[in-house]
GUKOLBA-737576 format. One record per residue (C-alpha): residue number from 1; residue in three letters; x, y, z. Coordinates in steps of 0.02 Angstrom, whole numbers, plus 32768, in hexadecimal, padded with zeros to 4 digits. Layout:
N
NUM;Ala;X;Y;Z $
...
END
This chain:
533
1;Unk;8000;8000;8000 $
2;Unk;8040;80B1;7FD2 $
3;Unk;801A;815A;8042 $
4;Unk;7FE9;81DB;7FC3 $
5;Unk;7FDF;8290;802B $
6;Unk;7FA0;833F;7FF2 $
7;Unk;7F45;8314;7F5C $
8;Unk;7ECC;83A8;7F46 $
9;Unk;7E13;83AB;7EE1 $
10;Unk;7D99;8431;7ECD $
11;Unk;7D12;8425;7F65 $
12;Unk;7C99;83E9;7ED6 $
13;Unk;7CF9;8360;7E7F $
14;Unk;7C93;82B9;7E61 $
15;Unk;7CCF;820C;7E8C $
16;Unk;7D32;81F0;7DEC $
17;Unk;7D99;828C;7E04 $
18;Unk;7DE4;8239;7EAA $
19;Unk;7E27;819E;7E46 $
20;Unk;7E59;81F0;7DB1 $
21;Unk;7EBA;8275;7E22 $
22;Unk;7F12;81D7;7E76 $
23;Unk;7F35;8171;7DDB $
24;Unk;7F92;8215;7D91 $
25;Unk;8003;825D;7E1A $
26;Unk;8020;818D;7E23 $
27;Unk;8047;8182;7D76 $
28;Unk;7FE8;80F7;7D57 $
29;Unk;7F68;80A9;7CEA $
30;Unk;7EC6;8084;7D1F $
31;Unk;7ED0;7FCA;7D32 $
32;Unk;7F6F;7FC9;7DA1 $
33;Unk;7F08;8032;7E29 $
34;Unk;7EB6;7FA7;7E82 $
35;Unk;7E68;7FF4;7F0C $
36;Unk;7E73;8089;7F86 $
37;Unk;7E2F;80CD;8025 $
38;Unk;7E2E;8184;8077 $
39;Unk;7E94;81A8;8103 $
40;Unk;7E78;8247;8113 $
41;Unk;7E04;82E8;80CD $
42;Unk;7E13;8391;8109 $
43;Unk;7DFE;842B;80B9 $
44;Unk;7E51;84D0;8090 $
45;Unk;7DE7;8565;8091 $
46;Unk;7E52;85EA;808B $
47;Unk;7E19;862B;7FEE $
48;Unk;7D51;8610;7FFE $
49;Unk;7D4E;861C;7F41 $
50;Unk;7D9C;858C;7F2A $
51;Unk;7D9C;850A;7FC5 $
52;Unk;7DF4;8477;7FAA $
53;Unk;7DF6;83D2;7FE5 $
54;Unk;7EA9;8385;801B $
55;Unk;7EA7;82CD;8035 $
56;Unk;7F13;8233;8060 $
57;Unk;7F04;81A5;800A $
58;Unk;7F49;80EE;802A $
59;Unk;7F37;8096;7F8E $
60;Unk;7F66;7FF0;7F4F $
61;Unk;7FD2;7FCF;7EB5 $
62;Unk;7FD6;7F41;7E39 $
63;Unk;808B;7EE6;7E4B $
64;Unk;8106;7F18;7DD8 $
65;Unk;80C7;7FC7;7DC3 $
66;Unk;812D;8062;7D8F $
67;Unk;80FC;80F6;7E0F $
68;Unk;8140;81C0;7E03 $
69;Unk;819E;81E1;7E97 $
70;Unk;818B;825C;7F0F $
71;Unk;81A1;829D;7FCA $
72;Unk;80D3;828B;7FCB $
73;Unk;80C4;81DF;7FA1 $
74;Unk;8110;8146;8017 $
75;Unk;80E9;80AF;806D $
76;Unk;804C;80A5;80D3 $
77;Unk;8075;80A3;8190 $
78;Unk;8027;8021;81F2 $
79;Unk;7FB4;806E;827B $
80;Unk;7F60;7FBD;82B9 $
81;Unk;7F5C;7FD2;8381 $
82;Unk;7FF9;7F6E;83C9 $
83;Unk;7FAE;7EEE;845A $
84;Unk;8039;7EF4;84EC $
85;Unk;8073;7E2E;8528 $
86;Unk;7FEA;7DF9;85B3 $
87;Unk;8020;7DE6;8648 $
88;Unk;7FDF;7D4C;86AC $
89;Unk;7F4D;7D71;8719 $
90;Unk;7F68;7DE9;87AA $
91;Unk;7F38;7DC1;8862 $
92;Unk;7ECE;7E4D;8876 $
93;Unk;7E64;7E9D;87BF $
94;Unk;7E98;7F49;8782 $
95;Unk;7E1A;7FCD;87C1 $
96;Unk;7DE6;8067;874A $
97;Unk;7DA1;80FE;8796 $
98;Unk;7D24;8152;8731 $
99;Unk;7CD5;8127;867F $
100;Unk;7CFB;81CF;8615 $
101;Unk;7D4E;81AA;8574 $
102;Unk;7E06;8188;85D9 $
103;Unk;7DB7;811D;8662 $
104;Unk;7D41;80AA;85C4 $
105;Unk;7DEF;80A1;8557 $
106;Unk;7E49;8064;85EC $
107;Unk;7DD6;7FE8;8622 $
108;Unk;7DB4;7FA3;856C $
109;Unk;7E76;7F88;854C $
110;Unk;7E8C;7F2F;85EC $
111;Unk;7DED;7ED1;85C5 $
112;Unk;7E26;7EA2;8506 $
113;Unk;7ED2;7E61;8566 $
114;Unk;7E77;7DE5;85D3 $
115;Unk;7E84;7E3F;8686 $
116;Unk;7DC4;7E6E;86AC $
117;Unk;7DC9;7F20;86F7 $
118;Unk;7D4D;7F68;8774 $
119;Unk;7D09;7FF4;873F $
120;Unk;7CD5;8069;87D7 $
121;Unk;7C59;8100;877B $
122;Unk;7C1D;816E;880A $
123;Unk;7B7E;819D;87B5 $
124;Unk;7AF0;8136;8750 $
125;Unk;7AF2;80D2;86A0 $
126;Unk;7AE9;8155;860B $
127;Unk;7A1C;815E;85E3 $
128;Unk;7A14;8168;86A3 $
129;Unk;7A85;81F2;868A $
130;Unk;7A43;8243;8609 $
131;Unk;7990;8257;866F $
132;Unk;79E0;82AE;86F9 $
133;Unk;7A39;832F;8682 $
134;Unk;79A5;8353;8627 $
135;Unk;7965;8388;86E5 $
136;Unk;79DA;83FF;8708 $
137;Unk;79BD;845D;8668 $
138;Unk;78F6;8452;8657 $
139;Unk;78BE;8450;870B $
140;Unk;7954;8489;8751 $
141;Unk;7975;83FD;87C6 $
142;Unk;7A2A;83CC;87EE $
143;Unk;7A68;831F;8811 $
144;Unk;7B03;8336;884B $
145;Unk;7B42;8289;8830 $
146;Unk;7AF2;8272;877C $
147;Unk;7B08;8314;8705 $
148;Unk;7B6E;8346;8668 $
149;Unk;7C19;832C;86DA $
150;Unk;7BDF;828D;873E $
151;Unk;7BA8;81F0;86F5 $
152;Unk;7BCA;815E;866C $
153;Unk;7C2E;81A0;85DC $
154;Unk;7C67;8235;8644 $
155;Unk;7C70;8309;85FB $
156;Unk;7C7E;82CF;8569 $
157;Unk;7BE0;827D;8542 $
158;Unk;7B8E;8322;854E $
159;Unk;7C0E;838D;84D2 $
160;Unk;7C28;83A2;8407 $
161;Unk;7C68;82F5;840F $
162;Unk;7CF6;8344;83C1 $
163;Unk;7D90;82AD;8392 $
164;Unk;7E2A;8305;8374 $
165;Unk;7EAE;834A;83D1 $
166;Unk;7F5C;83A4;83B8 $
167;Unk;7FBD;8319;8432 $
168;Unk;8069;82C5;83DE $
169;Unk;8014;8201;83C6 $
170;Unk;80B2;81A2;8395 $
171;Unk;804B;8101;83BC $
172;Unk;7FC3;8133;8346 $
173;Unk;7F5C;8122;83F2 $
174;Unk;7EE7;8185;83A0 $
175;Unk;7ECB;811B;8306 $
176;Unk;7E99;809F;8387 $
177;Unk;7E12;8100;83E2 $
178;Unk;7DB0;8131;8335 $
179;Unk;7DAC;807D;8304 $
180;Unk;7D68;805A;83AC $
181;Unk;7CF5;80CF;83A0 $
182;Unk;7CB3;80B0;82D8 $
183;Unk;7C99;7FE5;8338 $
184;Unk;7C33;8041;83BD $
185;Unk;7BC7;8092;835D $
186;Unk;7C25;812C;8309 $
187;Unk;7C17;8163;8250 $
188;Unk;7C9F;811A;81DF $
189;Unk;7CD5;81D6;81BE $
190;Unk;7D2B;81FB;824C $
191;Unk;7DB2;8175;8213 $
192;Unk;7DD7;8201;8170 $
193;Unk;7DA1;829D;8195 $
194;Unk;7E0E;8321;81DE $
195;Unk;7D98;835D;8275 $
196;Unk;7D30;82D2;82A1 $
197;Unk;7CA4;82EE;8312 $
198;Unk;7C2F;827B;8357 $
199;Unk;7B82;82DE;83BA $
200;Unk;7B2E;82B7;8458 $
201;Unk;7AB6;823A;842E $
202;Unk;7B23;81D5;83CC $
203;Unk;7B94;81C7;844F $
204;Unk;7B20;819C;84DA $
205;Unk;7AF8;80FF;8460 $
206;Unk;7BBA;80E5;845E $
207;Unk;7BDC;80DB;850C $
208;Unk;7B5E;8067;8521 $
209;Unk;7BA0;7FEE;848D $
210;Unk;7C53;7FF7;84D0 $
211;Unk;7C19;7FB8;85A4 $
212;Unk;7BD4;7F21;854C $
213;Unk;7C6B;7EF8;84ED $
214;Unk;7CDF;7F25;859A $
215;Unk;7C53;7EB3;8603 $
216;Unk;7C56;7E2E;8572 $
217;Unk;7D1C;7E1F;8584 $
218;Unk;7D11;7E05;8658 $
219;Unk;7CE7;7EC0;8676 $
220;Unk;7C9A;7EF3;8712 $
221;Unk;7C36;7F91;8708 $
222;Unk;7C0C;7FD1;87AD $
223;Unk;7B9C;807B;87B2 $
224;Unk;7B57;80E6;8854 $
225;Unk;7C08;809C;8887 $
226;Unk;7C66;8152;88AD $
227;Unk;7D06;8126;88F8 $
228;Unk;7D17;818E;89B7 $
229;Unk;7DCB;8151;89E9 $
230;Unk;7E5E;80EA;89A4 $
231;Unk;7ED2;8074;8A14 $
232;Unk;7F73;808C;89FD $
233;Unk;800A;8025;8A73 $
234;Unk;8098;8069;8ACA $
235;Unk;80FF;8066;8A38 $
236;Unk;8089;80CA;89D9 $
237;Unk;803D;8040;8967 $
238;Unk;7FA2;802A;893F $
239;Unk;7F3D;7FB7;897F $
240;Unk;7E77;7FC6;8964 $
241;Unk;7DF2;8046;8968 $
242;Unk;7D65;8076;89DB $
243;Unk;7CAE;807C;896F $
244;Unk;7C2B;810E;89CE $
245;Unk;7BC7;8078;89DA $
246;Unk;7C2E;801F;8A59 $
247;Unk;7C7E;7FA9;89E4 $
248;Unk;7D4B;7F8E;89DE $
249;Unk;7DA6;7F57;893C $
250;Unk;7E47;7F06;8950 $
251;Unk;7EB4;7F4C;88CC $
252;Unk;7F6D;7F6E;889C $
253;Unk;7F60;7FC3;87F9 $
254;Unk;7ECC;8055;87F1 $
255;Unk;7EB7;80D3;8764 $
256;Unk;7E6E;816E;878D $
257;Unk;7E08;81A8;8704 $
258;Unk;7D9B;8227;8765 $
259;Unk;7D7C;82B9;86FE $
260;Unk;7D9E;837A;8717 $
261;Unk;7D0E;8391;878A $
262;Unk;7D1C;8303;8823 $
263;Unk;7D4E;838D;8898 $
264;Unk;7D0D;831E;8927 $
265;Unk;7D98;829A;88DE $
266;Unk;7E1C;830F;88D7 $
267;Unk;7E22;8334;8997 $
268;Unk;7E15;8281;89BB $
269;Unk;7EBA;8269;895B $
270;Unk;7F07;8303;89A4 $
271;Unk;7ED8;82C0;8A50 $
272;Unk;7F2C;8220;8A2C $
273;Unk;7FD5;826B;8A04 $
274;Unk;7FD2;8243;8949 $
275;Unk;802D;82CC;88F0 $
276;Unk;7FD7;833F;8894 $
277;Unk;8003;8403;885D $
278;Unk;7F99;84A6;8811 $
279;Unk;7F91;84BC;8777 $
280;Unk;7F57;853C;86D8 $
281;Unk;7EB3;8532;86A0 $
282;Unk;7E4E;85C2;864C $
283;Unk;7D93;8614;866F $
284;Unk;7D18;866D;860D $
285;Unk;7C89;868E;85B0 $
286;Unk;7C20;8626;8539 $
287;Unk;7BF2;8695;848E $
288;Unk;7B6B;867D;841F $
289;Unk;7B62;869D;8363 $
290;Unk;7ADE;867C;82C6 $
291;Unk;7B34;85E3;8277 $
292;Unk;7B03;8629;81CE $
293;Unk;7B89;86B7;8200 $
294;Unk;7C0F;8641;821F $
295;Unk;7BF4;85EA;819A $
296;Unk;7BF6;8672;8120 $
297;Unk;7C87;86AC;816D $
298;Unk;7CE6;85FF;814F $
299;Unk;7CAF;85C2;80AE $
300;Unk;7C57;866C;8053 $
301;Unk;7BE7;860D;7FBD $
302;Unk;7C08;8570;8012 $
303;Unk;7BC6;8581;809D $
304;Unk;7B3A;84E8;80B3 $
305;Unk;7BAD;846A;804B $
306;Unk;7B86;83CA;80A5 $
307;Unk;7C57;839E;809D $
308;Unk;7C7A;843E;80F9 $
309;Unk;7BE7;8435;8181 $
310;Unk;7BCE;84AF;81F1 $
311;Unk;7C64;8522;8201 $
312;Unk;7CCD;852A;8290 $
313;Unk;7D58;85AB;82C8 $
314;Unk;7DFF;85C3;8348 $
315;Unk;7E33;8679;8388 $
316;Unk;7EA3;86B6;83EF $
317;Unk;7EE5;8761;8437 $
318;Unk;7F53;879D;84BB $
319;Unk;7F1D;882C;851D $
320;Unk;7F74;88C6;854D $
321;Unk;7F77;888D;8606 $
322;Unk;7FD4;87FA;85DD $
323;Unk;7F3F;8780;85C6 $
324;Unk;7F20;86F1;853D $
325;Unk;7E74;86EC;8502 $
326;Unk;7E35;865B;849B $
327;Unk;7DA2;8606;8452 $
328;Unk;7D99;8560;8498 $
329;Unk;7D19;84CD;8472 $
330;Unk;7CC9;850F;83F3 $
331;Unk;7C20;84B5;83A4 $
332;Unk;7BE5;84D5;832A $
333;Unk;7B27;84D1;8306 $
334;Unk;7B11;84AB;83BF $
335;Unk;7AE4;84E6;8460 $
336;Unk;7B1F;8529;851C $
337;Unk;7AFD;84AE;8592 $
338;Unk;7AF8;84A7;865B $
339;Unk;7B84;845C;8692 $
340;Unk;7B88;8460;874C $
341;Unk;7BA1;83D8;87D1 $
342;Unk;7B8A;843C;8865 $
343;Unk;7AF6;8499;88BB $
344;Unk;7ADD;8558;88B6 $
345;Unk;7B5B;8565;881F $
346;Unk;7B63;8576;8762 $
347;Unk;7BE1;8527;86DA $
348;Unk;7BB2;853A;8623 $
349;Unk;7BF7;84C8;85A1 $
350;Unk;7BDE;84B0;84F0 $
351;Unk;7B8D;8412;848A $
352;Unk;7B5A;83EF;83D6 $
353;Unk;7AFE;835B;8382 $
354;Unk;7B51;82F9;82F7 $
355;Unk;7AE9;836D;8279 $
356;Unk;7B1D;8411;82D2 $
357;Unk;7A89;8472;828B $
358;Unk;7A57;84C9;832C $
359;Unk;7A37;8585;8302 $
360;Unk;7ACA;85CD;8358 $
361;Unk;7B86;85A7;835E $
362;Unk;7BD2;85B1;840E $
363;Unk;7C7D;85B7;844C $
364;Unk;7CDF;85D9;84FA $
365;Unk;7D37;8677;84FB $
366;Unk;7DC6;864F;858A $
367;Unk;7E4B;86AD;85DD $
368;Unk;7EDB;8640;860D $
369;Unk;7F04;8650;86C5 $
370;Unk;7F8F;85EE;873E $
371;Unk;7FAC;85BA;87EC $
372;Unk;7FFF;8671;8805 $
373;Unk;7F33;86C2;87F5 $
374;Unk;7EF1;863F;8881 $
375;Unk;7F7A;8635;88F7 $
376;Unk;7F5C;85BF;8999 $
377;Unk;7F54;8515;899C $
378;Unk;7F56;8493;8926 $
379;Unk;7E9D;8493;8919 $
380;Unk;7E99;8533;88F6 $
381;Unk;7E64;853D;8840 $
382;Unk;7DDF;84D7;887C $
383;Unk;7D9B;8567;88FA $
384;Unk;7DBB;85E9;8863 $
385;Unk;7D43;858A;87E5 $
386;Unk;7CC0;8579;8889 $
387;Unk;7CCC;8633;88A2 $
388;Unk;7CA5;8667;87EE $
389;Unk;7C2F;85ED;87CE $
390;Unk;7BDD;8615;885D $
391;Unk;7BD0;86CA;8829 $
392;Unk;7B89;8682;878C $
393;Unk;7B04;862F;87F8 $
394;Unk;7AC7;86DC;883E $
395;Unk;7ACA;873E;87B0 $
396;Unk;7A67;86C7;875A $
397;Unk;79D1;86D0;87D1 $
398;Unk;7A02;8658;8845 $
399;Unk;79A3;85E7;87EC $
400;Unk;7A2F;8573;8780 $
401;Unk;79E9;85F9;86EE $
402;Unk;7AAD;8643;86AF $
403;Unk;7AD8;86F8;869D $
404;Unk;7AE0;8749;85EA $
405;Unk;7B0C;87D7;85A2 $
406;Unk;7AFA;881D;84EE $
407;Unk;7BAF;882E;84A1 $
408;Unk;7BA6;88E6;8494 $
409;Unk;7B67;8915;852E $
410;Unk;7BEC;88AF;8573 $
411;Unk;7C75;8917;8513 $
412;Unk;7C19;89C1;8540 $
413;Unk;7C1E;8974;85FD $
414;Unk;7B6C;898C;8621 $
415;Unk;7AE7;8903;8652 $
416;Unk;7A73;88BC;85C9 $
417;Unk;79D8;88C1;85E1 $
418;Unk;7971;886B;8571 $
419;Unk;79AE;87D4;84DA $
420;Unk;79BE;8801;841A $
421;Unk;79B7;8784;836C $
422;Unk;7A23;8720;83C3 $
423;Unk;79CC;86A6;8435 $
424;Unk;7A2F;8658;84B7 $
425;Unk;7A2B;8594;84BB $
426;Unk;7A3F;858A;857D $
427;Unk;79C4;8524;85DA $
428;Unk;7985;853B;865C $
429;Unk;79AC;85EE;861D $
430;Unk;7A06;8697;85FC $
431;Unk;79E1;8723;8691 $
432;Unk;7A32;87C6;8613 $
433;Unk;7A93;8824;86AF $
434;Unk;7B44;886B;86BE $
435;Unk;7BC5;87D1;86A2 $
436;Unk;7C47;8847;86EF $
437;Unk;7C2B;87F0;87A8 $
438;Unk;7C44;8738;8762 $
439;Unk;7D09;8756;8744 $
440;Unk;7D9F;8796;8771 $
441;Unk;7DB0;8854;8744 $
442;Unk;7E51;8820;86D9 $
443;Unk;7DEB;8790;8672 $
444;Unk;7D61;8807;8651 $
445;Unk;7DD8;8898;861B $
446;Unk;7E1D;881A;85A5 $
447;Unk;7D94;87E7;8552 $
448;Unk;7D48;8885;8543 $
449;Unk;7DE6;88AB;84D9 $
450;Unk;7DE6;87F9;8487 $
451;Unk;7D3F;880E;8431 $
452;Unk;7D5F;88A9;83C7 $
453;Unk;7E06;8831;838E $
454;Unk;7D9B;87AC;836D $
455;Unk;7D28;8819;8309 $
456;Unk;7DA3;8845;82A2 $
457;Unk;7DCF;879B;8266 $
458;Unk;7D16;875C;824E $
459;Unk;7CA8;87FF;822D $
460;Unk;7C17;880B;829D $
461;Unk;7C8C;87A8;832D $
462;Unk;7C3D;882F;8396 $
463;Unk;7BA7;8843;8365 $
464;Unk;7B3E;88B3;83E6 $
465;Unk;7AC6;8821;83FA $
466;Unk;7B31;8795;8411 $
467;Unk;7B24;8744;84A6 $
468;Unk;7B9E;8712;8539 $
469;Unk;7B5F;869F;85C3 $
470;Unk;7BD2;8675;864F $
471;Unk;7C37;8628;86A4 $
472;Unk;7C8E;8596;8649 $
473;Unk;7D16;8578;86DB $
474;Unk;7D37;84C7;86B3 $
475;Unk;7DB2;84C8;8618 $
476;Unk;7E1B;845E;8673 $
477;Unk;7E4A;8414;8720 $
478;Unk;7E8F;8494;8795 $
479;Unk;7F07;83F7;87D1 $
480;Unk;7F8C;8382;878B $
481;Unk;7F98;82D9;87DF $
482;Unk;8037;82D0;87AE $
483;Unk;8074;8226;8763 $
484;Unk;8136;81E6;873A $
485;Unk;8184;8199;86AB $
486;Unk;810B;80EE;86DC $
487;Unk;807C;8155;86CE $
488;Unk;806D;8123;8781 $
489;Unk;8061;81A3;8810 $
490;Unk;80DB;81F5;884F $
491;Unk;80E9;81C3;8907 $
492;Unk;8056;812E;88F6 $
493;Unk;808F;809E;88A4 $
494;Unk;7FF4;804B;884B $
495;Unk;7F98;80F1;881D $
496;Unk;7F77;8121;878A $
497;Unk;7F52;81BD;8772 $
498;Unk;7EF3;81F6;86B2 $
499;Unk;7E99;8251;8657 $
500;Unk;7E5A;82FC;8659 $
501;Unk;7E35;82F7;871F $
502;Unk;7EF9;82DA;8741 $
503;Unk;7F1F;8360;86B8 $
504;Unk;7F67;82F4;862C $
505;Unk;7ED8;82FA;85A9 $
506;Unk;7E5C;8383;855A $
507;Unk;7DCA;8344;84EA $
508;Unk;7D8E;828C;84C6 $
509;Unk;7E1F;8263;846D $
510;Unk;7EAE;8278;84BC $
511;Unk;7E4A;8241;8561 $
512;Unk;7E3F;818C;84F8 $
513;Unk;7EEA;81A2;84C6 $
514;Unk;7F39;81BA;8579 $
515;Unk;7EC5;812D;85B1 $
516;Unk;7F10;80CA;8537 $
517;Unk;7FAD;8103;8579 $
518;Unk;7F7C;80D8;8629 $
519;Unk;7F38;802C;8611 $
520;Unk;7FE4;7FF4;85B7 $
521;Unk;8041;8036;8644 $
522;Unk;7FC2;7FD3;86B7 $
523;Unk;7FFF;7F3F;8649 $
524;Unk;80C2;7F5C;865C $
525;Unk;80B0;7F6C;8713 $
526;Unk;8055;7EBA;8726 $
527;Unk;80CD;7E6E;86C3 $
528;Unk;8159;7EBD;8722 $
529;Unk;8114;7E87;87BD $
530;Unk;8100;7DDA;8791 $
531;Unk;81B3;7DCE;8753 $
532;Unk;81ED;7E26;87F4 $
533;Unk;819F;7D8C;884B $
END
């Protein structure tokens, strides 16, 4: 098989086009092109008279034949996932923490290696899930064990579904998530095209598809099964966990896959000496566009070409006061969604279905802070996001309903008072009020100057009635549990720490890469032991 990269059509080329493009930079005649597959499409819309489509092809050759040379054409790589030797059977089962995408990937390549995880998930099975989210936003009833943060499939469940990530993947880790993913449930397009997304209701389908295949390999999926303590020995291995429900689990090797938000978790750790340092993470706003104005910012005549979908963007600015401000998560065609786990505070996040054709594109619009804007303990990011999003909470009504603000009132520094054409997707719902109480006086002077930036890269950026709802504190974790060259923790021998909770992930995919990662290092530490024996 040959790796053909680059090859560029028009947006609107047919079917034939494609194998008459390969067949000529190939040099080759029709018959000697036996086959070929897409391993990649993406785009280039720089010029939106003329988008392209840029593709990489693995196609198969006929023996003997004569190809053109070139620094775009070579051998196809193998990406197949690489299976680790398996150990023999431990004493005690390998425990996973938590069943967001890390804490599933973790568990399914111990499963698919013979060694029958536990799988501890603090809140409910996914459709369980999925009724108690739907409570918060239409009746405004929090669960705080059972929301967009808490539950089966984890944060992400409840996001764009968004599958690709900027992280170096030497292993092709990746490759191996997508094709677990396409098994469970996932259109065949995410294995080709360049940003792959998969939507919330797909997903919850997914999750679902992937505990059966864990649970037919020896799985064991335990949920309302939130871990309270962890036993660790004198010299600082590990040696079981402690279940809220009074149960113990002898275990020796534990991955903790807990997710950005198990703040509750987080102090049990800290109180257990495991070693864990602050950390950068960013807050801000979620903004609210027409679609149709993205789009026709993107693609111009294109805009509504079924290839191209709904358009996306990426911004960034640094402030005069030192600040970076940048859009983050952005979905397309979605909406804002409430995001909190605790009572008497608001988190907004962002989600999209697999069609993304919700009116309105949203985005976060984030100022990056560190440890050096929180300063206390190591906890104390956590305290920061409580205090804003508590702010949130009151400005909002009281009520779970977020604070808004129209985009221009915002910039003039003056509370809005009443919504324009664009229609904030919140639920339970937008209170318009000053958003100048919800964050730091340097974040809002920072955004106040981003906007005008951004503006001036997509025209109408800053529209007067575009709308900001706050807060979105939870970017990131506000910790690192920080892990060696093992993967294993620092000072705990056994523990595992992954994911985007412990800081070493941000999105679906690299979460499934890391816990990957995690479960391999699981492996290697079984087979060491049993060889130290």
């Amino acid at each position: 098989m040959l790796r053909i990269t680059g090859l560029t059509l028009p947006l609107t080329h047919d079917a034939a086009a494609l194998r008459a493009a390969i067949r000529a930079r190939l040099g080759i005649h029709d018959e000697q092109l036996l086959d070929f597959s897409i391993f990649r499409r993406a785009f280039d819309a720089r010029k939106k008279s003329s988008i392209t489509l840029v593709y990489t092809i693995d196609a198969n050759i006929a023996a003997g034949a004569t190809i053109n040379a070139g620094p775009d054409i070579g051998p196809t790589p193998d990406t197949n996932y690489k299976f680790l030797p398996t150990p023999p059977p431990p004493a005690h089962r390998p425990v996973v923490i938590g069943t967001g995408p890390c804490g599933i990937f973790a568990a399914l390549i111990l499963a698919q290696m013979g060694l029958r995880p536990i799988i501890l998930e603090r809140g409910k099975l996914v459709r369980e899930r999925t009724k108690d989210t739907w409570g918060l936003w239409r009746k405004s009833i929090l669960n705080p064990e059972s929301n967009v943060q808490f539950g089966e499939g984890g944060a992400g469940t409840f996001s764009d579904g968004k599958l690709y990530s900027q992280i170096k993947d030497p292993q092709h880790l990746g490759r191996k998530v997508l094709t677990e993913f396409v098994k469970a449930g996932a259109p065949e397009e995410i294995l080709y095209v360049s940003k792959p997304h998969i939507g919330t209701f797909r997903l919850v389908g997914m999750v679902e598809t992937m505990r059966a295949s864990i649970e037919a390999l020896g799985g064991d999926y335990r949920f309302n099964a939130k871990v309270t303590d962890i036993e660790i020995d004198a010299s600082r291995q590990m040696r079981g966990v402690h279940l809220q429900t009074g149960e113990y689990i002898e275990a020796d090797h534990v991955v903790l896959a807990i997710g950005h938000s198990a703040r509750d978790t987080f102090e049990m750790l800290l109180a257990r000496g495991v070693f864990i340092e602050p950390k950068p993470f960013s807050v801000g706003f979620r903004i609210e566009h027409p679609q149709s104005m993205i789009d026709a910012h993107r693609f111009g005549a294109f805009a509504g070409n079924p290839i191209l979908g709904a358009a996306d963007y990426k911004l960034v600015h640094h402030a005069a006061n030192g600040r970076s401000v940048y859009s983050f998560c952005m979905c397309p065609g979605g909406t804002v969604v409430a995001a909190t786990s605790e009572p008497g505070r608001v988190v907004t996040n962002g989600m999209s279905q697999y069609s993304r054709n919700e009116r309105n594109a949203n985005a976060g619009i984030v100022v990056g802070i560190t440890p050096a804007d929180y300063p206390g303990d190591i906890l104390a990011g956590v305290a920061f996001q409580r205090q804003w999003e508590s702010a949130a909470y009151v400005a909002g009504g009281s009520s779970y309903a977020a604070p808004g603000q129209l985009v221009g009132d915002f910039i003039a520094g003056r509370p809005s008072k009443a919504l324009g054409d664009v229609i904030p997707s919140y639920k339970p719902g937008v209170t318009p009020t000053d958003l100048a109480s919800t964050l730091p006086d340097y974040a809002i002077a920072a955004i106040r100057e981003a906007l005008p930036a951004f503006d001036r890269q997509i025209r109408g950026f800053a529209r007067h009635d575009a709308v900001l709802t706050g807060v979105e504190t939870r970017t990131s974790s506000p910790i690192r549990i920080t892990r060696g060259k093992n993967l294993q923790s620092l000072n705990t021998t056994g523990l595992f720490p992954a994911g985007e909770g412990a800081g070493y992930a941000g999105g679906i995919l690299s979460a499934g890469v890391d816990g990957i990662k995690i479960a391999q290092a699981v492996v290697e530490s079984l087979t060491a032991c049993k060889h130290s024996e």
